[in-house]
Phi, psi and omega in degrees: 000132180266193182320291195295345192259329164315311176294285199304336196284311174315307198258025158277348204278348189273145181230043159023045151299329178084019182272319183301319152012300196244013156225035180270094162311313176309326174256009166299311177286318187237351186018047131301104171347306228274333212226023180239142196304333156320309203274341198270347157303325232243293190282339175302339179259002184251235177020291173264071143255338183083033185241323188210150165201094203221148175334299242260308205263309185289315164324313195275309174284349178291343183292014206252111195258026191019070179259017237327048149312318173319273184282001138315293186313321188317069205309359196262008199068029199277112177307075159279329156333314160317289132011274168276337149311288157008253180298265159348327176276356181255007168232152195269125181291159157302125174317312146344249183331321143311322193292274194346291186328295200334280178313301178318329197257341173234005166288330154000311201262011206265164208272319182279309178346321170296304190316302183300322182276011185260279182316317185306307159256014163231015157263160165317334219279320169294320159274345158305307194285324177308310176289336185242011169232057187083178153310289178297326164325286191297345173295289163330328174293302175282006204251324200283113213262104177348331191268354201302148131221194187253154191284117153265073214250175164291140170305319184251129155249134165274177198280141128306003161207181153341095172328096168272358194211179136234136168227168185247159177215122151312140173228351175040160201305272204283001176315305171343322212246286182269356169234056209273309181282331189276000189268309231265336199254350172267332152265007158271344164320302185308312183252354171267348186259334164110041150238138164308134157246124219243092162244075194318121140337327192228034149270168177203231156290142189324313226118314194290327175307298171346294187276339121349322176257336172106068152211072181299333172283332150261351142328289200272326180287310178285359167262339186299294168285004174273337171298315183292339181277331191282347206279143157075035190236357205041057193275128241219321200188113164301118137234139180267162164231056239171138179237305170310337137292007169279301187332284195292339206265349176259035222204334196245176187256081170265139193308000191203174197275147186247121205237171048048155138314316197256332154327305138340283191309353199258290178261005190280167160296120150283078211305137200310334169252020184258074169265158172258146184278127178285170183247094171295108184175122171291123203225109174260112173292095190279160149214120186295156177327300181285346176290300209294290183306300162274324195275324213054030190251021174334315175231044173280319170310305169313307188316308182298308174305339168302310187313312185321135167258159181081343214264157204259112173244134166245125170266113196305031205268024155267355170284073185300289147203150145331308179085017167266341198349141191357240197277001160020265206300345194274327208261329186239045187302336180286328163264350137338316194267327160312281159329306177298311158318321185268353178259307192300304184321333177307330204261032192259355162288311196245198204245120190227178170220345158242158172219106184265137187216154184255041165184127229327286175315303196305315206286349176279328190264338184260332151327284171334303175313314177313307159328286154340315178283333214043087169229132177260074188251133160269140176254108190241166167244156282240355173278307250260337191260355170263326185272333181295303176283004134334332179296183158321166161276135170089354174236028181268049168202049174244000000 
């Protein structure tokens, strides 16, 4: 069976009811046919059917933020991932899009990269590349959080109390960059609870922008070497902080079982003397798409954050996507931005003084809003408010 008769056999299986509707963010938004999971089935099948192909039709899928709220919902099981996965892979990318892939995913790993994002923001080099490198450039630019640097860790942490473990940490592409304190708070967590932490050098990106975007073959190339990075290393468990990159890695034939971060912290021992310091802090629990949808790992974060005493947890479940999925936030800005304004609006009531969310894109894109809304909100992800209570007492709100 070839490609095109494989989408169709699939999207024969959709009988358009339309239950999926109203938890589609793109048609929610704009309720357009065109931009709701029904209708974009409707053009994946008129394309590999050979009836239709125009500009016009790619629009409405490229708006497409593969959040599957749609197949969750979706009583017939109809695989849109797939679908749209697909369907992309049947198109010739643009250079603009290779490059933006490029650069996110593998200068992260380059040995100069602290230096280059160090000269990058206290030289001329930064508004000469703004000007000259386009749109998604100056976006991307602007996405980058006062705080970014590039992540350097040692290969081994040993355990800090009695060994329960060795584990590997994912540290993922732009995670590297923007998540540099929830990585670093995540093995300090890690080695107090007595596990070795394991950070190969010679990992590298999930995958998921590739296969997302229709480039399923380096997908599959960036999964060849994380296998290769994690294999032999004697590993108990891969944990990731990335919840889009939890998608793909649980997906891929990595050598030991692939946990969540807070999924993990939920179940390994906790020793009798790890009480945690309250947090006094009114706290909104964001959940990303991919924690919800794919992983089903929604009230894994809570779970954890409960452990906390004092802490005020709201959960931000009126919040329907962000709008950053992966390079998204870069290809679709208006409507990206649309989605994000409508979410930051949701927080406009309360009083928060943190906002944890598990995953790299939603915390770059509602950081930004936040910013923008001028709300003095911090945005962490939900180990980073667990390594805060961990501290001296009297230094959990530093």
């Amino acid at each position: 069976m070839n490609p095109e008769e494989t989408l169709l056999k699939e999207a024969d299986r959709c009988v358009k009811c339309g239950i999926c509707l109203p938890h589609c963010p793109t048609y929610t938004l704009t309720r357009d046919e065109g931009d709701s999971p029904r209708g974009r089935i409707s053009l994946i099948q008129g394309i590999a059917g050979g009836q239709l192909d125009s500009a016009r039709a790619n629009r409405h899928l490229d708006r497409c933020l593969s959040c599957l709220a749609c197949q969750a919902a979706c009583p017939s099981g109809v695989d849109y991932s797939q679908l749209i996965d697909g369907i992309r892979a049947s198109r010739q990318k643009s250079r603009g899009e290779r490059l933006a892939h490029h650069l996110i995913t593998h200068l992260p790993y380059r040995s100069w990269s602290r230096l280059g994002l160090w000269l990058y923001r206290h030289t001329g080099i930064r508004p000469l590349l703004r000007t000259l490198g386009g749109r998604r450039f100056r976006r991307l630019d602007g996405l980058l959080p006062d705080q970014a640097r590039v992540g350097s860790w040692r290969s081994c942490y040993p355990a800090a109390t009695s060994r329960q473990g060795r584990v590997g940490l994912f540290t993922g592409c732009a995670g590297r960059i923007s998540d540099r304190t929830a990585l670093d708070a995540a093995i300090a967590v890690l080695t107090r609870l007595g596990f070795e932490v394991v950070v190969p050098d010679d990992q590298g990106c999930c995958g998921a922008m590739h296969q997302h975007t229709g480039d399923p073959r380096t997908a599959e190339t960036m999964a060849t070497i994380n296998h290769k990075a994690f294999a032999d290393k004697e590993l108990d468990a891969v944990l990731y902080l990335a919840s889009g990159c939890g998608t793909q890695l649980a997906g891929q034939p990595l050598p030991v079982p692939v946990f969540e971060i807070s999924q993990f912290l939920n179940r390994c021992h906790w020793p009798y003397d790890m009480a945690l310091n309250p947090v006094d802090s009114a706290v909104g629990l964001h959940s990303p798409c991919t924690l919800r949808h794919q992983l089903k790992l929604a009230d894994e974060p809570e779970r954890l954050l409960l452990r906390i005493p004092g802490i005020r947890l709201i959960r931000l479940d009126q919040i329907q996507c962000c709008g950053a999925a992966g390079s998204y936030l870069l290809e679709q800005p208006e409507m990206s931005d649309a989605l994000g304004a409508r979410a930051i609006q949701q927080l406009r009531d309360l009083e928060l003084q943190f906002l944890a969310t598990s995953n790299s894109g939603c915390a770059l894109q509602l950081a930004s809003g936040l910013r923008q809304a001028g709300r003095k909100i911090r945005t962490v992800h939900p180990v980073e408010l667990v390594e805060i209570s961990l501290r001296e007492r009297g230094s959990e709100q530093t």
